[in-house]
N, C-alpha and C positions, 0 to 999 in steps of 0.2 A: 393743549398746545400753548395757551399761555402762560401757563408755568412754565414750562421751556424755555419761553422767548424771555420770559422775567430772570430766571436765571442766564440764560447768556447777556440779557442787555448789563447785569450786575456784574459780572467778570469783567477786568480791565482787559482781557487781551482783546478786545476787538479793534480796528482799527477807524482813526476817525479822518474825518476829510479836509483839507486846509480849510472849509470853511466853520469848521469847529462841530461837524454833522457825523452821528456814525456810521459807517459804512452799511449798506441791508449786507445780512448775513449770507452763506454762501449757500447753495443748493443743498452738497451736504448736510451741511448741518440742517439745514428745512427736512431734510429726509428724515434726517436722524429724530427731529422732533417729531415727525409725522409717525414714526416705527415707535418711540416710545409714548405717544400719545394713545395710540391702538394698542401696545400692551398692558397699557393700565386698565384700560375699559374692560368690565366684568364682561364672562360670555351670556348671566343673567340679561346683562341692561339688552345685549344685543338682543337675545331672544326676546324678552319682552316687547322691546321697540318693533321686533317686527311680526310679533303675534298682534300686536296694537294695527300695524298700516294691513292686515289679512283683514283684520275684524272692522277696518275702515273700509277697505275694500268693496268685502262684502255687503257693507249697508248700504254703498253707493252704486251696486248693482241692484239692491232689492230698491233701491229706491227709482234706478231708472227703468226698471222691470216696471212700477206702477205707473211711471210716467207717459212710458209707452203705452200702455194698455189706454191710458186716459186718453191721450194725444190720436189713438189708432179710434178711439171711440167718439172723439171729436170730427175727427176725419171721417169716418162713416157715414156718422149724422150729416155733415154736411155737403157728400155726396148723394145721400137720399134726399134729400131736401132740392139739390138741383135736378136730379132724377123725376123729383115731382114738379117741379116748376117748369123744365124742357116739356115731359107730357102733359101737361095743362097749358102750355104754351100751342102745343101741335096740334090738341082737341080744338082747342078753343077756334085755332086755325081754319081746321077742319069741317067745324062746327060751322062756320063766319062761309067756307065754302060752299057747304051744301045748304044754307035757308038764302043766301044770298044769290049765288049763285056766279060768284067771281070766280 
């Protein structure tokens, strides 16, 4: 799209502004360079560029596939771990109940 804009900024017919600025161009013509910008582009690059964001994709599902796994292993662990300190809290309790006799 910058060769477009290069070419029309080089053509005198655009118009300029009393204070010696050129006018921004009109939609059409943004259109126009937008339509011939897209038909330049190969349908290779398109393919490629987006077998590339599939294949980025998928790495960044296999990699939250592992994260989760870690993350769900972490969380485990640290639910057994309060699992054992509430029951060793309640023994202990218990325990303090029946020699004591509170």
């Amino acid at each position: 799209m910058n060769e477009e804009w290069a070419k029309w900024i080089q053509t005198p017919t655009h118009h300029v502004t009393p204070a010696g600025r050129v006018e921004r161009p009109s939609i059409s013509n943004v259109c126009d360079w937008v339509k011939n910008s897209w038909q330049r582009v190969k349908s290779e690059t398109i393919i490629k560029s987006l077998k590339n964001v599939a294949l980025a994709m998928h790495e960044m599902e296999m990699k939250m596939k592992f994260y989760r796994k870690k993350v769900m292993h972490r969380v485990k662990t640290t639910v057994k771990m309060i699992l054992v300190a509430v029951t060793t809290i309640f023994w202990v309790s218990m325990m303090d109940k029946l020699y004591c006799g509170c």
